[in-house]
Structures are given as structure tokens and as C-alpha cells.
C-alpha positions in Angstrom: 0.0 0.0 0.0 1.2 3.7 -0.9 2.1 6.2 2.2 -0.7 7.8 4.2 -1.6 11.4 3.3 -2.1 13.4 6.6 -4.5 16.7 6.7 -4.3 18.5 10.0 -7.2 20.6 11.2 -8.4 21.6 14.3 -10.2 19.8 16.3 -13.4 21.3 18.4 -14.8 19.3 20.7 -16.0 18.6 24.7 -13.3 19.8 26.9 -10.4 20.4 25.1 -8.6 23.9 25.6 -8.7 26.5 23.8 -6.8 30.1 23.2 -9.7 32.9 23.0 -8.2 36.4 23.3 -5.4 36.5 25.9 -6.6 34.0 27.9 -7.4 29.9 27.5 -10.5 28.3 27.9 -12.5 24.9 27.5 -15.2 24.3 24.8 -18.6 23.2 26.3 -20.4 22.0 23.6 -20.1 22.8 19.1 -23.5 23.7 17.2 -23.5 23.0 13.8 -26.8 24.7 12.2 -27.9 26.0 8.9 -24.1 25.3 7.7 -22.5 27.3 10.1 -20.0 26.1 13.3 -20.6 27.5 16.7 -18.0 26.8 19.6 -19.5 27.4 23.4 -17.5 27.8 25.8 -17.7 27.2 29.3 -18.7 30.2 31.5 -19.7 31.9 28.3 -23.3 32.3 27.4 -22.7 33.5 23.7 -21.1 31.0 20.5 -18.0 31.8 19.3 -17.1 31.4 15.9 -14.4 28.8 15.1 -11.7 31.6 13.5 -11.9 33.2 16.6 -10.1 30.7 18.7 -6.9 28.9 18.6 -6.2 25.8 18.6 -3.1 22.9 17.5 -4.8 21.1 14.5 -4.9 18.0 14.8 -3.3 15.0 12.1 -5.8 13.0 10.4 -4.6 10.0 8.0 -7.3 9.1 5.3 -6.7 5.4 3.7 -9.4 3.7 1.9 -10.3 0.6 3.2 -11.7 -2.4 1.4 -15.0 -3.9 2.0 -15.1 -7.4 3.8 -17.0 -9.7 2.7 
């Protein structure tokens, strides 16, 4: 088999930390709705969009896998 091709992106989800301003915080919960991303964080009452946090992407590997049979 050929050499895995990685694609990093962040990765939102339930308690991981987060840069937002000058400060860190945890994400609560992600919204997805009418094709747009929301991140809430905890202590926060508001969304925040995705661009305006920071966060180390993460490494995916995509491989195609045959069927069993």
C-alpha cells in the first residue's frame, strides 16, 4: 500500500482547551446549524465562531479501506 496522506485541522470538541483572546479556555459544547459552526465555551453564554479561537490542529490519516466480505 502507498504512504498515508495526513490533513491537519483543528479539532473542536468537549473539553479540550482552547486560546480565546489572551486567555485559555474549555469548549462546552459545538453547534453546527444551517451550515455554520458554533464553539461554546464554558462560563460563556454566547457562540464563538471557530476563526476566533486557537487551537493545535490535529493529524488525520485518510486510507481507503476495502470492504469485507
Amino acid at each position: 500500500m502507498s504512504d498515508a496522506v495526513y490533513y491537519y485541522m483543528p479539532l473542536f470538541k468537549q473539553g479540550v482547551s482552547v486560546q480565546f483572546g489572551q486567555s485559555r479556555e474549555t469548549v462546552s459544547h459545538v453547534v453546527i446549524r444551517r451550515n455554520a459552526m458554533r464553539v461554546y465555551l464554558v462560563g460563556h453564554e454566547t457562540p464563538v465562531h471557530p476563526d476566533m479561537l486557537t487551537l493545535e490542529p490535529t493529524a488525520f490519516s485518510l486510507t481507503r479501506v476495502p470492504d469485507s466480505f
